[in-house]
Backbone as JSON Lines, residues from 0, in Angstrom:
{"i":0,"aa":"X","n":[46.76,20.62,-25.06],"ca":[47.57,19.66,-25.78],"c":[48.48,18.92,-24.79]}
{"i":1,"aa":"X","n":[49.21,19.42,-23.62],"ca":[49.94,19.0,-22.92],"c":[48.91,18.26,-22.1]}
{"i":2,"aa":"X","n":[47.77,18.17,-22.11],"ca":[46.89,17.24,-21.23],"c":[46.83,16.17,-22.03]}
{"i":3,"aa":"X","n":[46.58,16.29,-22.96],"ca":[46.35,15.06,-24.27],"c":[47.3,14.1,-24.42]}
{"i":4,"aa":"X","n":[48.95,15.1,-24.33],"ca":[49.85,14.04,-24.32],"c":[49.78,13.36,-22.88]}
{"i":5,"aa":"X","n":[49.7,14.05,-21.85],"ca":[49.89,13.43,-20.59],"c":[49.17,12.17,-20.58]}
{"i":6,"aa":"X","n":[47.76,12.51,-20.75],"ca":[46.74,11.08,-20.72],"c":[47.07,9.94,-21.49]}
{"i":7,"aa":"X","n":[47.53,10.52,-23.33],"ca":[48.47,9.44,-24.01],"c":[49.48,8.22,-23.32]}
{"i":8,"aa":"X","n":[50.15,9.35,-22.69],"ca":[51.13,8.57,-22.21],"c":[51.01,7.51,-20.74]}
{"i":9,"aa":"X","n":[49.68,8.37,-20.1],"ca":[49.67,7.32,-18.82],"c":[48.05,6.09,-19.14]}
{"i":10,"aa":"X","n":[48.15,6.0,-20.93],"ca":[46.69,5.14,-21.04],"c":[45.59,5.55,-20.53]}
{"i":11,"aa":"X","n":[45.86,6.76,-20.08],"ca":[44.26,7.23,-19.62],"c":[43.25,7.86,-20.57]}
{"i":12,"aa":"X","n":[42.54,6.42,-20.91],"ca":[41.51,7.08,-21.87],"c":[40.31,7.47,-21.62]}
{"i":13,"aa":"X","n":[39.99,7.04,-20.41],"ca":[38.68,7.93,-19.52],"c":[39.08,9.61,-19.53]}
{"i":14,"aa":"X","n":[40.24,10.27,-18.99],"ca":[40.38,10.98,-18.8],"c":[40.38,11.92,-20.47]}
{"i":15,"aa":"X","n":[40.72,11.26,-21.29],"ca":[40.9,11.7,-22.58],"c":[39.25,12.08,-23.23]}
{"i":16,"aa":"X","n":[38.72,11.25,-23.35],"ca":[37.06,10.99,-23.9],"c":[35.86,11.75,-22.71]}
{"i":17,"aa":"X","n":[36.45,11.65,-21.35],"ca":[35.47,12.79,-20.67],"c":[35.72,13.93,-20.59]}
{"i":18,"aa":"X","n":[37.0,14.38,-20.6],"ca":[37.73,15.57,-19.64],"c":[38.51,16.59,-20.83]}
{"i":19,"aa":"X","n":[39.19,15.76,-21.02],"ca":[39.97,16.55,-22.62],"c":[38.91,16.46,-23.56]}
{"i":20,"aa":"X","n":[38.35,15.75,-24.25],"ca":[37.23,15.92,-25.43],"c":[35.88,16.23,-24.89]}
{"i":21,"aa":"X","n":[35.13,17.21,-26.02],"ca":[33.8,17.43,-25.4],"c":[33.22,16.0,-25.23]}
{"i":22,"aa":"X","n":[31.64,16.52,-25.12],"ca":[30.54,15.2,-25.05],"c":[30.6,14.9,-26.78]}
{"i":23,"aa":"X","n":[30.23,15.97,-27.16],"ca":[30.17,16.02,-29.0],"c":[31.52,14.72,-29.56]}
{"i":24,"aa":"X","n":[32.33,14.63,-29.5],"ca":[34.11,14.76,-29.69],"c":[33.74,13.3,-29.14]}
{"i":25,"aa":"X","n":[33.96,12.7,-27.96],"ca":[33.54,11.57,-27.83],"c":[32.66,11.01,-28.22]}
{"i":26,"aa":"X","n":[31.36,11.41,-28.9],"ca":[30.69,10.87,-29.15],"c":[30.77,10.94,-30.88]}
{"i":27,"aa":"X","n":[31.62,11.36,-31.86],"ca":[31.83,11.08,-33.18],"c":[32.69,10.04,-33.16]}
{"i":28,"aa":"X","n":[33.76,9.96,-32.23],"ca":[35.11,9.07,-32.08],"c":[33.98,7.61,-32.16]}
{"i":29,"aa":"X","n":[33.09,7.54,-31.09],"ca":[32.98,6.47,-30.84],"c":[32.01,6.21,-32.33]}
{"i":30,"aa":"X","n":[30.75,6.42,-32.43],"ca":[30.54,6.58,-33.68],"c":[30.39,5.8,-34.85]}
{"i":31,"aa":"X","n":[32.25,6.75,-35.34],"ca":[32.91,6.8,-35.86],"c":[33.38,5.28,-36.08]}
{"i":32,"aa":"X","n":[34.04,4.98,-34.87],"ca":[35.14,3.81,-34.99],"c":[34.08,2.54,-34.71]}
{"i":33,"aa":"X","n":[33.15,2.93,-34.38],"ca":[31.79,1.53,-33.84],"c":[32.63,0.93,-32.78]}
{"i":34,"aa":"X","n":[32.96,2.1,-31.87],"ca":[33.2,1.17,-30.79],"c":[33.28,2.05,-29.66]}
{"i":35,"aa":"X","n":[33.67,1.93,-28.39],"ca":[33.61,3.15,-27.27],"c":[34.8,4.07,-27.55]}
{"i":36,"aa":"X","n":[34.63,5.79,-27.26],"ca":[35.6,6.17,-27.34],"c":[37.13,5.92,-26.85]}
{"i":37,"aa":"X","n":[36.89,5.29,-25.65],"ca":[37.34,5.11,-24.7],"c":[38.42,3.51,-25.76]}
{"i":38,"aa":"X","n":[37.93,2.78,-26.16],"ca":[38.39,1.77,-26.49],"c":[39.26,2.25,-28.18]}
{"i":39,"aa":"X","n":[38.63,3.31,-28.45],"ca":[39.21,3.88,-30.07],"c":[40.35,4.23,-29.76]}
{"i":40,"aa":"X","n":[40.54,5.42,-28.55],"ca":[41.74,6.02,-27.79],"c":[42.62,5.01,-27.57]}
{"i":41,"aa":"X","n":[42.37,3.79,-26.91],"ca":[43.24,3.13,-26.5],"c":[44.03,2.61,-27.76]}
{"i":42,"aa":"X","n":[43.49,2.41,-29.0],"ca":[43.92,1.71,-30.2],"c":[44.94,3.01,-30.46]}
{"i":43,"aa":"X","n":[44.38,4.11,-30.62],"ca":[45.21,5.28,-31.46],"c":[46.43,5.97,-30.75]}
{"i":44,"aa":"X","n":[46.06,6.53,-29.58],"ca":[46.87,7.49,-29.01],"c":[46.97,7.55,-27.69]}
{"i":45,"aa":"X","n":[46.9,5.89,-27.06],"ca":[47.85,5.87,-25.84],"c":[48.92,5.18,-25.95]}
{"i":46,"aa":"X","n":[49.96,5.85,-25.83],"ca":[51.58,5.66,-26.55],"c":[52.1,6.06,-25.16]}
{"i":47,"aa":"X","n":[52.75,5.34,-24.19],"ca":[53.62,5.62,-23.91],"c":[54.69,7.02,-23.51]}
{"i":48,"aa":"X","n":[55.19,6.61,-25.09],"ca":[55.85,7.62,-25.22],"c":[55.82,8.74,-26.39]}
{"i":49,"aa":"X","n":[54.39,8.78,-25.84],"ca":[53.63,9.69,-26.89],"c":[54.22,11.21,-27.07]}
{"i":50,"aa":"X","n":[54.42,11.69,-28.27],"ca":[55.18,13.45,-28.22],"c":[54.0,14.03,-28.91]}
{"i":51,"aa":"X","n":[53.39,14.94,-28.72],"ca":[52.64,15.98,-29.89],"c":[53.01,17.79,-29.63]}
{"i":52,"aa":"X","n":[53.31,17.74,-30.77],"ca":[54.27,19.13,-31.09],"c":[52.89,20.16,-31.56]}
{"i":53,"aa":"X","n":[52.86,20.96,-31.06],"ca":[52.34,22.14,-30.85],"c":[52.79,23.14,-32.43]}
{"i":54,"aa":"X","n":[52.52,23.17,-33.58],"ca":[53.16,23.75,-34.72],"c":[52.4,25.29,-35.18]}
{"i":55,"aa":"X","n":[51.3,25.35,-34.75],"ca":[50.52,26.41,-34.86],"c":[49.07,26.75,-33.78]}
{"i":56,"aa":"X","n":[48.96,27.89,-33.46],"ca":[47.79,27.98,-32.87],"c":[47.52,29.75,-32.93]}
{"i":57,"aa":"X","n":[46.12,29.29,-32.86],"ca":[45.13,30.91,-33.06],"c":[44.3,30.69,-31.77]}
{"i":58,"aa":"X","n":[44.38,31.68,-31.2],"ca":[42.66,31.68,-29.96],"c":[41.75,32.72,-30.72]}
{"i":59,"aa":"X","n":[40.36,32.12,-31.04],"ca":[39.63,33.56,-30.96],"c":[38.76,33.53,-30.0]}
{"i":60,"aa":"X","n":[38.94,34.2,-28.9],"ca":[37.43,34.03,-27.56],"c":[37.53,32.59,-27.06]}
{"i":61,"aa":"X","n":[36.38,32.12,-27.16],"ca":[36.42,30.77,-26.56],"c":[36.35,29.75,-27.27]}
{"i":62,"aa":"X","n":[37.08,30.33,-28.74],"ca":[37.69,28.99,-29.52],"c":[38.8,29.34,-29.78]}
{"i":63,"aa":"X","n":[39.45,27.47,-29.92],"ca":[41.4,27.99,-30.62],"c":[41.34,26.78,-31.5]}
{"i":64,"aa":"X","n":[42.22,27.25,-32.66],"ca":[42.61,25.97,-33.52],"c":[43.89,25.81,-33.27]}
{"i":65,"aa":"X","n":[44.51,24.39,-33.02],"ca":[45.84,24.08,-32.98],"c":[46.25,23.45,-33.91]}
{"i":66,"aa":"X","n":[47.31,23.74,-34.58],"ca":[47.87,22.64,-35.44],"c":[49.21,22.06,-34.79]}
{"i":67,"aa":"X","n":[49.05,20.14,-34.63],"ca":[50.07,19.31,-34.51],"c":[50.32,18.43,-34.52]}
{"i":68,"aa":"X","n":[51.5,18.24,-34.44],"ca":[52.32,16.97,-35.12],"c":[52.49,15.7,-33.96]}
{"i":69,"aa":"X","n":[52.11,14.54,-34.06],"ca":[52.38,13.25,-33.17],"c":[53.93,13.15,-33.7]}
{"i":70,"aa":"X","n":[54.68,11.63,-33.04],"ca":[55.69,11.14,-32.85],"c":[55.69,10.79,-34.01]}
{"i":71,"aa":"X","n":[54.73,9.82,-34.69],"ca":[54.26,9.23,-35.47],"c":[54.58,10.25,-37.1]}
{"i":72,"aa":"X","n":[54.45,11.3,-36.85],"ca":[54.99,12.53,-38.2],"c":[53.49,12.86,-38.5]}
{"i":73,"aa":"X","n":[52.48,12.38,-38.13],"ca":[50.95,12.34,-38.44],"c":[50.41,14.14,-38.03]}
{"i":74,"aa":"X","n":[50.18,14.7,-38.87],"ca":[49.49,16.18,-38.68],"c":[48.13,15.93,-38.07]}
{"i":75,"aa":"X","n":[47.7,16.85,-37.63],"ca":[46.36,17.18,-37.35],"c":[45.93,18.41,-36.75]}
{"i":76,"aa":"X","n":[44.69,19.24,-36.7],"ca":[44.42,20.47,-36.66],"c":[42.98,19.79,-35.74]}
{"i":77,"aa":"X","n":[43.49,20.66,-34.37],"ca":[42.51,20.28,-33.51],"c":[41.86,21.64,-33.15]}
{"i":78,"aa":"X","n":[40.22,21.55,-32.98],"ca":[39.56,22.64,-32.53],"c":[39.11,22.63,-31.52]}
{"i":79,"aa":"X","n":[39.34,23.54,-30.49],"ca":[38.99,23.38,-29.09],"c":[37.92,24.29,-28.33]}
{"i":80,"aa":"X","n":[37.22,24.06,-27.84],"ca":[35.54,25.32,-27.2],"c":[36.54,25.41,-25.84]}
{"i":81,"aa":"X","n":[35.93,26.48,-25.21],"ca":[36.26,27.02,-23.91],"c":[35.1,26.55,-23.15]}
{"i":82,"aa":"X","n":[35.31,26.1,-22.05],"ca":[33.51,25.83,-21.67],"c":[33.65,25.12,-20.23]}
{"i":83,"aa":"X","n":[33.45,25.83,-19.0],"ca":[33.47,25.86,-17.39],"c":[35.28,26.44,-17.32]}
{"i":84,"aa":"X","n":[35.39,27.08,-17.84],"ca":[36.99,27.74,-17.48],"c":[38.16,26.82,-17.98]}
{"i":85,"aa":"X","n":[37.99,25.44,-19.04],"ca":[38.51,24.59,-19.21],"c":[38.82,25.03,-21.16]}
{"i":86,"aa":"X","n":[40.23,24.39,-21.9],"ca":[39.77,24.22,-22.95],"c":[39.58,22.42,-23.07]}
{"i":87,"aa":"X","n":[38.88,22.13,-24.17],"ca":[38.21,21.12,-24.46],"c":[38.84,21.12,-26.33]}
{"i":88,"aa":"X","n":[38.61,19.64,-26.81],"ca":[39.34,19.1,-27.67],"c":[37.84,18.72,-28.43]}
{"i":89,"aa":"X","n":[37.14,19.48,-29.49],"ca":[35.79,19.5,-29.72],"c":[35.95,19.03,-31.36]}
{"i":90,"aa":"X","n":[36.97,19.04,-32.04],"ca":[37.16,18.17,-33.21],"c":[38.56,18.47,-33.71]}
{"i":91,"aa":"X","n":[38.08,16.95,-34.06],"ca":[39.88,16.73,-34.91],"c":[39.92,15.79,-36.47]}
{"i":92,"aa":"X","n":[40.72,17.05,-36.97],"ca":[40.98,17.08,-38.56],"c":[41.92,16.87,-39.19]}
């Protein structure tokens, strides 16, 4: 999560759509929005002065669900895979 905000905040949406989100995860975003992930990110959640609050989390093994809150007051419950020693941002609800 603290990677997510970091990238938020420095517009890095390459780093967001390759590195923080799986292949899967980028590839619903884009999809999704009919457009590159990379270009969806830039619309949504590169802020500046982006905050996301950490409100709940479970690990089981090499999954965790997080639940949190943007600047914005906007909830969301993100699920993350473990996968090359990294966690990864594999859907968001």
């Amino acid at each position: 999560v603290d990677d997510l905000q970091s990238a938020s905040r420095e517009a890095d949406t390459k780093t967001i759509c390759r590195e923080i989100f799986t292949a899967a995860q980028a590839t619903r975003v884009a999809s999704d929005a009919g457009m590159s992930c990379e270009s969806k990110a830039k619309q949504e959640i590169a802020l500046p002065n982006e905050t996301i609050e950490v409100q709940g989390l479970i690990v089981e093994g090499q999954t965790a669900t997080a639940r949190v809150k943007e600047q914005t007051g906007k909830v969301s419950t993100l699920a993350f895979v473990k996968a090359d020693g990294a966690w990864r941002i594999d859907q968001i609800r």
